[in-house]
TIBADO-420410 format. One record per residue (C-alpha): x, y, z; residue in three letters. Coordinates in Angstrom, 1 decimal, padded with zeros to 4 digits, always signed. Layout:
REM residues N
REC      xx      yy      zz  residu
REC       X       Y       Z     ALA
...
***
This chain:
REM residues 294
REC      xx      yy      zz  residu
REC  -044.9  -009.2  -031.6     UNK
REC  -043.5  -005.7  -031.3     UNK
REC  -043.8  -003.2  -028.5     UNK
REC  -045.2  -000.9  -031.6     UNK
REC  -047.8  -002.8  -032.3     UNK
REC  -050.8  -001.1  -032.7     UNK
REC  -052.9  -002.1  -029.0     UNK
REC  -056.0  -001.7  -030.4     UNK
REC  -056.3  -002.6  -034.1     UNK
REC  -055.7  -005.6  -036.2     UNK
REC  -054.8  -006.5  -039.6     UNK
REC  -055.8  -009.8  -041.7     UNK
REC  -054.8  -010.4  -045.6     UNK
REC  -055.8  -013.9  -046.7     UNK
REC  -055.9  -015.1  -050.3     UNK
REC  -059.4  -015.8  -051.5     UNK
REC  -059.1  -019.6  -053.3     UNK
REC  -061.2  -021.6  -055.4     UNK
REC  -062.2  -023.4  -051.9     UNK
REC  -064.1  -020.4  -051.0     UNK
REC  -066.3  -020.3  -053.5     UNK
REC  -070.1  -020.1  -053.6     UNK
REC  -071.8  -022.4  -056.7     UNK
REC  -071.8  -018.5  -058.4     UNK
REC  -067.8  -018.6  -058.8     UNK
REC  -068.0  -015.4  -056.2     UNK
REC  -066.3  -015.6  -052.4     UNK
REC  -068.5  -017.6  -050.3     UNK
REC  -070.3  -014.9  -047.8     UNK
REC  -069.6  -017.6  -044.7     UNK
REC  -065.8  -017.2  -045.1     UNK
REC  -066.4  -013.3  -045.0     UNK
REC  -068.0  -013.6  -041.8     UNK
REC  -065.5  -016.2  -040.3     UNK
REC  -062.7  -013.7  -041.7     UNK
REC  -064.0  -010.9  -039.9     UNK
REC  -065.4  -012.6  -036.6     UNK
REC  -061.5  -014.2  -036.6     UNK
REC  -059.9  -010.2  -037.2     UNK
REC  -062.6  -008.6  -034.7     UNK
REC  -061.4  -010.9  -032.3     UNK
REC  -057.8  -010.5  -032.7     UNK
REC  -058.1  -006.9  -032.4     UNK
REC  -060.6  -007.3  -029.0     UNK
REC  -058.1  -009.7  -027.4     UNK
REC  -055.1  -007.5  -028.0     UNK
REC  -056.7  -004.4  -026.8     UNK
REC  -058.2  -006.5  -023.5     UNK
REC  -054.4  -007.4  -022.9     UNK
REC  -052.6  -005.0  -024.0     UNK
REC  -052.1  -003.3  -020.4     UNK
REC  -050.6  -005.7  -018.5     UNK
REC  -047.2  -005.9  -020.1     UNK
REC  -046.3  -002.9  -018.0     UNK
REC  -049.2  -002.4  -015.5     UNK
REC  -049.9  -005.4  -014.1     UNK
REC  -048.1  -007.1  -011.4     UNK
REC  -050.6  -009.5  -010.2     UNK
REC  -049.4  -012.2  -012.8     UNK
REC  -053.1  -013.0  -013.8     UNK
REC  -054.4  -015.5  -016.7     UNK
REC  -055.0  -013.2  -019.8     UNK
REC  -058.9  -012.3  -020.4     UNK
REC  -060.3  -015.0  -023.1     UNK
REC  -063.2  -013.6  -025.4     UNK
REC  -066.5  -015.0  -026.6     UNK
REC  -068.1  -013.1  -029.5     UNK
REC  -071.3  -012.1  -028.0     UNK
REC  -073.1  -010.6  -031.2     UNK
REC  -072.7  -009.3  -034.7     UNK
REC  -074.7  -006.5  -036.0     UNK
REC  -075.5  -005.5  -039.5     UNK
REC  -073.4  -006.1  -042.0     UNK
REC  -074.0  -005.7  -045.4     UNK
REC  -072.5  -006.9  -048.8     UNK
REC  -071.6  -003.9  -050.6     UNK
REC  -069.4  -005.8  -053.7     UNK
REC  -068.6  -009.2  -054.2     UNK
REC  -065.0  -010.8  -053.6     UNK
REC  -063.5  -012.6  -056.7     UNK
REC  -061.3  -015.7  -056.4     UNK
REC  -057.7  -014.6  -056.9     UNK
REC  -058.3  -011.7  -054.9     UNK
REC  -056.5  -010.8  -051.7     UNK
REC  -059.2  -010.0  -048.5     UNK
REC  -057.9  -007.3  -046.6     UNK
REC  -059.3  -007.0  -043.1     UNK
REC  -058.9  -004.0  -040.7     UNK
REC  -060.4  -004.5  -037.2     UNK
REC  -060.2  -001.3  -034.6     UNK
REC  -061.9  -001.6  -031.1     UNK
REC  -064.3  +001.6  -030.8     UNK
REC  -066.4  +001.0  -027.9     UNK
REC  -065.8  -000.7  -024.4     UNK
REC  -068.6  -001.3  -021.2     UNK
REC  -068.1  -003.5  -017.9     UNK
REC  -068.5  -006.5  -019.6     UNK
REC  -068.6  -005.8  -023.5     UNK
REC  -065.9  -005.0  -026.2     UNK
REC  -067.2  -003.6  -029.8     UNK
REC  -064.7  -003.8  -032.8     UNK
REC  -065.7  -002.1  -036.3     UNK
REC  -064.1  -004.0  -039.1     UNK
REC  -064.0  -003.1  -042.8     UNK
REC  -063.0  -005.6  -045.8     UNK
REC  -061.5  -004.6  -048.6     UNK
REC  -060.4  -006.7  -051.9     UNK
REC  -057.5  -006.4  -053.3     UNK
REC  -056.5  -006.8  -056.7     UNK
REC  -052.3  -007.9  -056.6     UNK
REC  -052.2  -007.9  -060.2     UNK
REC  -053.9  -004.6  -061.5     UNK
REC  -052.9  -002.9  -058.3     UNK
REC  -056.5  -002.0  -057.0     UNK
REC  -058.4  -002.0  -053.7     UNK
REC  -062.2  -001.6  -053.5     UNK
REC  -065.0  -002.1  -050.1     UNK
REC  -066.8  -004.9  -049.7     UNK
REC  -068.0  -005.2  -046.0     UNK
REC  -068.7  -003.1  -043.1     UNK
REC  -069.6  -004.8  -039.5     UNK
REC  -069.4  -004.5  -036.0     UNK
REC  -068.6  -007.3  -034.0     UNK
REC  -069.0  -007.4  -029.7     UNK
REC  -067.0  -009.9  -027.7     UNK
REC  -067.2  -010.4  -023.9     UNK
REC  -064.6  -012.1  -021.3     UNK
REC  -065.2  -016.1  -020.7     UNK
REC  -067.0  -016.5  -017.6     UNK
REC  -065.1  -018.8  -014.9     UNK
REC  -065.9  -020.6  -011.6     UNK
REC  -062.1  -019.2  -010.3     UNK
REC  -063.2  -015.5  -009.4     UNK
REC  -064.8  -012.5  -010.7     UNK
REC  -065.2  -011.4  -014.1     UNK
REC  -061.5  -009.5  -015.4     UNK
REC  -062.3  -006.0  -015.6     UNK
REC  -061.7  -004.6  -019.3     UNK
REC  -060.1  -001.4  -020.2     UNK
REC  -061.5  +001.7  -021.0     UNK
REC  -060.9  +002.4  -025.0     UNK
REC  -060.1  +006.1  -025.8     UNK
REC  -061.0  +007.8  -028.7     UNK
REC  -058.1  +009.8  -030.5     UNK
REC  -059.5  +010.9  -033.4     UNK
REC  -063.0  +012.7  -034.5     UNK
REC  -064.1  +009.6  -036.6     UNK
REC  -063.3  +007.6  -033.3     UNK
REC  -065.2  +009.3  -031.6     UNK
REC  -068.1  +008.8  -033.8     UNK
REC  -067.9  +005.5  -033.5     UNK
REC  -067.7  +005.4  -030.0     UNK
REC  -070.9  +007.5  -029.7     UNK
REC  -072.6  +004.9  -031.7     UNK
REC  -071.4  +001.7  -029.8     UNK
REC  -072.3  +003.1  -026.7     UNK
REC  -076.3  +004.0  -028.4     UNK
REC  -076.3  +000.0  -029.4     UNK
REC  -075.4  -000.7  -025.8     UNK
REC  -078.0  +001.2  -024.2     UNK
REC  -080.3  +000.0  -027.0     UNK
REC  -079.0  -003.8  -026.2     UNK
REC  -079.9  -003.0  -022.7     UNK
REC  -083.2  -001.9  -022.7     UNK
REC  -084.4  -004.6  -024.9     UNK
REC  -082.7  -007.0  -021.8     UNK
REC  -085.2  -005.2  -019.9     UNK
REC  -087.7  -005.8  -022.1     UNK
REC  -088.2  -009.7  -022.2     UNK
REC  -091.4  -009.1  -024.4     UNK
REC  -088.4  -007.9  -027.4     UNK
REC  -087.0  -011.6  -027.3     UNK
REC  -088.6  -012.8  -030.1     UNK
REC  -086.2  -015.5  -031.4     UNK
REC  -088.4  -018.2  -031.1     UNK
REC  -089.1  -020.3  -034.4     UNK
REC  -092.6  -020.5  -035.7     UNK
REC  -094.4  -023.6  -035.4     UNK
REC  -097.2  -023.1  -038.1     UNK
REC  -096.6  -021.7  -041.8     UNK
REC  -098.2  -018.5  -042.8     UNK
REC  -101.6  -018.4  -044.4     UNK
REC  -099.6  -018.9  -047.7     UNK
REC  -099.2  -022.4  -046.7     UNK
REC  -101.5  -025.3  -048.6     UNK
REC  -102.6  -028.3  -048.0     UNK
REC  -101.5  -029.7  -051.6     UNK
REC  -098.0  -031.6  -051.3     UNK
REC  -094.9  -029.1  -052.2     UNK
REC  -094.4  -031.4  -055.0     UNK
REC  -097.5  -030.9  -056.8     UNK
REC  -097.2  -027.4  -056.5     UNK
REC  -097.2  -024.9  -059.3     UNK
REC  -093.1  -023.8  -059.5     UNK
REC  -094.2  -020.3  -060.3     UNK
REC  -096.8  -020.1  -057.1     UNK
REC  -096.7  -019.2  -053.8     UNK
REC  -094.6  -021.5  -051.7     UNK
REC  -095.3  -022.1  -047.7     UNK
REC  -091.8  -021.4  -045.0     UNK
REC  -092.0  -024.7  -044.5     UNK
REC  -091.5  -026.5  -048.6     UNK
REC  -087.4  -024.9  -048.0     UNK
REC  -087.1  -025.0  -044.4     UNK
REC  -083.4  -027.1  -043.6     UNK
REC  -081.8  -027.8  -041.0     UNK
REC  -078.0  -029.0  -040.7     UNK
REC  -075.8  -031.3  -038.3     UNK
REC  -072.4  -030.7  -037.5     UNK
REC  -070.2  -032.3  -035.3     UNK
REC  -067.7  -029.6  -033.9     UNK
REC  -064.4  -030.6  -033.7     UNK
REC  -060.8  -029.4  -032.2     UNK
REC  -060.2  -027.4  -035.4     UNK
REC  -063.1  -025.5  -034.9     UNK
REC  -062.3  -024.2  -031.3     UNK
REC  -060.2  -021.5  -030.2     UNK
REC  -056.7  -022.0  -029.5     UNK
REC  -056.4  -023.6  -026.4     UNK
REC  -060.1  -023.8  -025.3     UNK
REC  -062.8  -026.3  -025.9     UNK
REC  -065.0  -023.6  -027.1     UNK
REC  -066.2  -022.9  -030.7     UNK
REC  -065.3  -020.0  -032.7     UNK
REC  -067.8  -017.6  -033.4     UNK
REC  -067.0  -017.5  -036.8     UNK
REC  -067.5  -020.6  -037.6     UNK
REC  -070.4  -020.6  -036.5     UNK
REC  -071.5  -017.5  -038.5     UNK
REC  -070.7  -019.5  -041.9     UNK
REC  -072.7  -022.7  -040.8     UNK
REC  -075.5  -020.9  -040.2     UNK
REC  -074.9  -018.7  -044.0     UNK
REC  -074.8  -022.0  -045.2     UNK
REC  -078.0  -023.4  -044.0     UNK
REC  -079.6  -019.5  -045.1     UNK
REC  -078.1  -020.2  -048.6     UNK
REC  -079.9  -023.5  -048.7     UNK
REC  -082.9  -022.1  -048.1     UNK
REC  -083.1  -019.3  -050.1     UNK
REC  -082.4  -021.7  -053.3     UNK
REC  -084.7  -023.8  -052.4     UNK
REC  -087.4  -021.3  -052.3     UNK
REC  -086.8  -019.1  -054.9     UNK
REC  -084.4  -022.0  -057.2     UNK
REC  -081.8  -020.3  -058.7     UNK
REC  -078.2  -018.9  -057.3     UNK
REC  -078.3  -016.4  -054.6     UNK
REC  -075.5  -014.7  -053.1     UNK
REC  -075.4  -013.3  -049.0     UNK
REC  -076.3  -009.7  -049.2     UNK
REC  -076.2  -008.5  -045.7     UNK
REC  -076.7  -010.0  -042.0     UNK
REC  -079.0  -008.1  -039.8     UNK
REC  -077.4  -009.4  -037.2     UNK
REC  -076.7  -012.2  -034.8     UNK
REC  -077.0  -012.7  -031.4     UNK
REC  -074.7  -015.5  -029.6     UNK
REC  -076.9  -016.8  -026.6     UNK
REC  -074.6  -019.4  -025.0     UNK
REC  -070.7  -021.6  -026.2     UNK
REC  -071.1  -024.7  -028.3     UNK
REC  -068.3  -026.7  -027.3     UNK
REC  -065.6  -028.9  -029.0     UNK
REC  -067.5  -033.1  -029.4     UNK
REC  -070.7  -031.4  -029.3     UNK
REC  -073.5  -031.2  -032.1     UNK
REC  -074.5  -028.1  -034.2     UNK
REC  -078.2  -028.1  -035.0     UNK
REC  -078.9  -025.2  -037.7     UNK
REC  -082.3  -024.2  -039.1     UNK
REC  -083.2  -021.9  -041.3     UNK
REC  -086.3  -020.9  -042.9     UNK
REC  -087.7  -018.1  -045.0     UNK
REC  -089.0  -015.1  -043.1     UNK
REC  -089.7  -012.6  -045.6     UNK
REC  -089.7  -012.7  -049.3     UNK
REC  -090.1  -009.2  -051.9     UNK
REC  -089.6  -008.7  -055.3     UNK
REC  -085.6  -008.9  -055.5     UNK
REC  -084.8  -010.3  -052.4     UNK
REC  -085.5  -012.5  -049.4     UNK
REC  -084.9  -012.3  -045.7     UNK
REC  -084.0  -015.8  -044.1     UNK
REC  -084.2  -016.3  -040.4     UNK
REC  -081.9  -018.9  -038.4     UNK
REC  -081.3  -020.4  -035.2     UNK
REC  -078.7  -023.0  -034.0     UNK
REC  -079.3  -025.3  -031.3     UNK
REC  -075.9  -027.1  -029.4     UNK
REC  -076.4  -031.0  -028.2     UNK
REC  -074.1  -032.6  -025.7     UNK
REC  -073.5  -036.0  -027.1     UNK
REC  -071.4  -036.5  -023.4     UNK
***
């Protein structure tokens, strides 16, 4: 790494494979989201660290990140295998305890030359809490151009929006339903008529992973945010063709709020189940549950 590295801003190109495709032939939306929680990050921790090459004398352990919460991003064009995914992640907005990076997606055609967006999101990270000492103090980003300074505007309205719902505890309503709407029946889903209404709980899944090492952050026993952002577009793509039975593609996140670490040996316990249905498109909602098996 150069000193003229930019201290803020990251760059990711990975080649989109057969391997990361959905059952349409199109890039699997959970490796867009694990491509951008894993450029976000880069770009956080550089910018966290950045200032104490020169500044800091106090030889201190470097400040490790958790991703804290992604907000809306949406699917504007699909990625194609052959394709090259071209990430750009910039940090734009910075509190006490909270670091927001804005990344963009582009593909990239090698062959014809080409570049076209596909994603937009906004990613927040905040330093790992430890029993040695206070939380590390995090820099101060600074806006250099107008468009940065747009964007810092807006991080700093979701923060004070985060915050008031915090103060709100009536606004926490992640809690999954324990009864089906009124749509539900009492006839068994099998029996049902394919073109009828359909009750939350006929496509309802939930799926088991066992984390391992090479889902953890270098160094750490903790799970990578990103990873767990395509589990959980996995188990919302399971849903969504069960219910409505035929090939769906991601078309945005809303967004997703990370509530405590799942650790490496531990168990991931996703659910999903259908929240919202209209006539083009359906809103799935998920929650994922860590087990100590130690």
């Amino acid at each position: 790494m150069t000193k003229s590295l930019p201290y803020k801003t990251a760059r990711v190109e990975v080649p989109i494979l057969p391997d990361d495709a959905n059952p349409a032939g199109n890039t699997h939306g959970g490796t867009i989201l694990k491509l951008v929680e894993a450029c976000g990050y880069i770009a956080a921790s550089r910018f966290v660290n950045s200032k104490r090459d020169a500044d800091d004398t106090t030889k201190q352990a470097g400040v490790t990140l958790l991703t804290a919460r992604m907000e809306r991003m949406d699917f504007l064009q699909p990625m194609f295998i052959g394709e090259v995914a071209s990430l750009r992640a910039t940090v734009v907005y910075t509190s006490q305890r909270t670091v927001e990076t804005r990344v963009e997606v582009e593909a990239e055609d090698v062959i014809k030359g080409t570049r076209r967006r596909t994603n937009n999101a906004i990613i927040s990270f905040v330093p790992q809490i430890t029993t040695n000492g206070p939380s590390p103090a995090l820099p101060t980003v600074v806006a250099e151009t107008a468009e940065e300074q747009q964007w810092y505007d807006e991080g700093h309205a979701r923060y004070q929006l985060r915050q008031g719902k915090r103060r709100d505890n009536s606004s926490n309503s992640l809690v999954p339903p324990q009864e089906d709407a009124a749509v539900e029946s009492s006839t068994p889903s099998e029996s049902r008529d394919v073109d009828g209404p359909r009750a939350p709980s006929d496509s309802e899944t939930t799926l088991c992973q066992m984390m391992l090492p090479s889902d953890c952050m270098a160094g750490a026993q903790v799970v990578r945010g990103g990873v767990i952002f395509k589990l959980m577009d996995n188990a919302a793509g399971v849903v969504a063709c069960k219910h409505c039975r035929s090939n769906v593609v991601t078309a945005c996140v809303d967004s997703i709020t990370m509530l405590e670490p799942l650790h490496n040996g531990g168990l991931a316990h996703i659910t999903a189940r259908v929240a919202f249905v209209s006539a083009k498109s359906m809103e799935v909602a998920v929650w994922v549950w860590g087990e100590d098996l130690l």
